[in-house]
C-alpha positions in Angstrom: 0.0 0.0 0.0 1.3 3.7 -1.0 0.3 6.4 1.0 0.7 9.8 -0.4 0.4 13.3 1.3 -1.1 16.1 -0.7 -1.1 19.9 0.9 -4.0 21.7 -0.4 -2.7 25.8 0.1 -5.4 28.8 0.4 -4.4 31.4 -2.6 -6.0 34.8 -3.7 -4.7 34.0 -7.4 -4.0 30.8 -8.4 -2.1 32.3 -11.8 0.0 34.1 -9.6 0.9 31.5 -7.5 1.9 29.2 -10.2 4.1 31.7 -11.8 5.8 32.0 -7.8 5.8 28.1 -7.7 7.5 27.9 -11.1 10.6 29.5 -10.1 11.4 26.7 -7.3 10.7 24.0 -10.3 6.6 23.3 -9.5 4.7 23.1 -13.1 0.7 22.9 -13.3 -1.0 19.7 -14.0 -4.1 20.3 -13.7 -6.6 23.3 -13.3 -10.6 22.9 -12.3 -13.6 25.6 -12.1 -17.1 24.4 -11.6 -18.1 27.2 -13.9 -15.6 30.1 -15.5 -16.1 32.7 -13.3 -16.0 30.7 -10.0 -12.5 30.1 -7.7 -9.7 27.6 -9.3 -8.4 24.5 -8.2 -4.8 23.9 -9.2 -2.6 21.5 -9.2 1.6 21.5 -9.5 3.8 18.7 -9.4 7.9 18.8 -8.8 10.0 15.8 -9.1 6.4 13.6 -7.8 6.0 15.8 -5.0 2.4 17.7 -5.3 0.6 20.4 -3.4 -2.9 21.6 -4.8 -3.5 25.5 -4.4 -7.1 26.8 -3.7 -8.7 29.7 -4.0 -12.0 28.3 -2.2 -12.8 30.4 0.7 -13.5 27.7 2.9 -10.5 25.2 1.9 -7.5 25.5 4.1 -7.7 28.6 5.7 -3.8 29.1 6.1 -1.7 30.1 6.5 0.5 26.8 5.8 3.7 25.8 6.7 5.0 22.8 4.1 8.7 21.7 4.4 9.6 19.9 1.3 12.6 18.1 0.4 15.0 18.8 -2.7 17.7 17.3 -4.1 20.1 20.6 -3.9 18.9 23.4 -1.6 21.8 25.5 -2.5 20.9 26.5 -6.1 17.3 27.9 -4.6 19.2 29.7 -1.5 21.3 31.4 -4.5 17.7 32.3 -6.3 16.1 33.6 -2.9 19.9 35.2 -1.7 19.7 33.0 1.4 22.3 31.1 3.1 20.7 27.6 4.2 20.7 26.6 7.6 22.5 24.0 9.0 20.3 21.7 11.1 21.1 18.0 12.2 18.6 16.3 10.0 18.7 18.7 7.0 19.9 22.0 5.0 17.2 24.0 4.9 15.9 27.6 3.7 12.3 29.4 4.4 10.5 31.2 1.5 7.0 32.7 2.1 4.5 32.0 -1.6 2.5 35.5 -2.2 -0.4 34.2 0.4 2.0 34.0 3.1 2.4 30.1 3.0 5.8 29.4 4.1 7.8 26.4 2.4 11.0 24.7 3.9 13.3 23.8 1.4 15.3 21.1 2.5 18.3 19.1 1.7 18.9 15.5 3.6 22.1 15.2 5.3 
């Protein structure tokens, strides 16, 4: 049996937040209104990992913290200008999405 975790993050745009998402390597799959004018569903994949961004009112009210682990952290510290800190388990850096969800990008030791 596989058991996989999907975040589901409250956005104010979902365009916007896939452009912000793109530049640490997330890419859309999917997209869902129940008609065209209502709120989007989104969903972005990177490297398997997944995360669905909402802009339902009443769907995760946020906002979130996600830690999420990468191959390299150092090449996204260098995009952000952060330096990653050095933790027992992990190298990690803290980046905050345009909804204030904060993501903690990690590299295992």
């Amino acid at each position: 049996m596989t058991t996989t975790v999907v975040p589901v993050l409250r956005v104010a745009d979902a365009s916007v937040s896939v452009e912000w998402y793109a530049q640490i390597g997330f890419e859309k799959t999917f997209e869902h209104r129940y008609e065209p004018h209502f709120p989007a569903y989104v969903g972005i994949q990177r490297e398997g990992t997944e995360i669905h961004l909402s802009e339902h009112t009443g769907d995760a009210p946020g906002p979130a913290l996600v830690y999420v682990w990468v191959d390299e952290v150092d090449p996204l510290a260098e995009h952000f200008g952060l330096t990653p800190d050095e933790m027992p388990w992990a190298r990690d850096i803290e980046v905050t999405d345009p909804d204030g969800n904060r993501l903690r990008l990690a590299e295992r030791r």
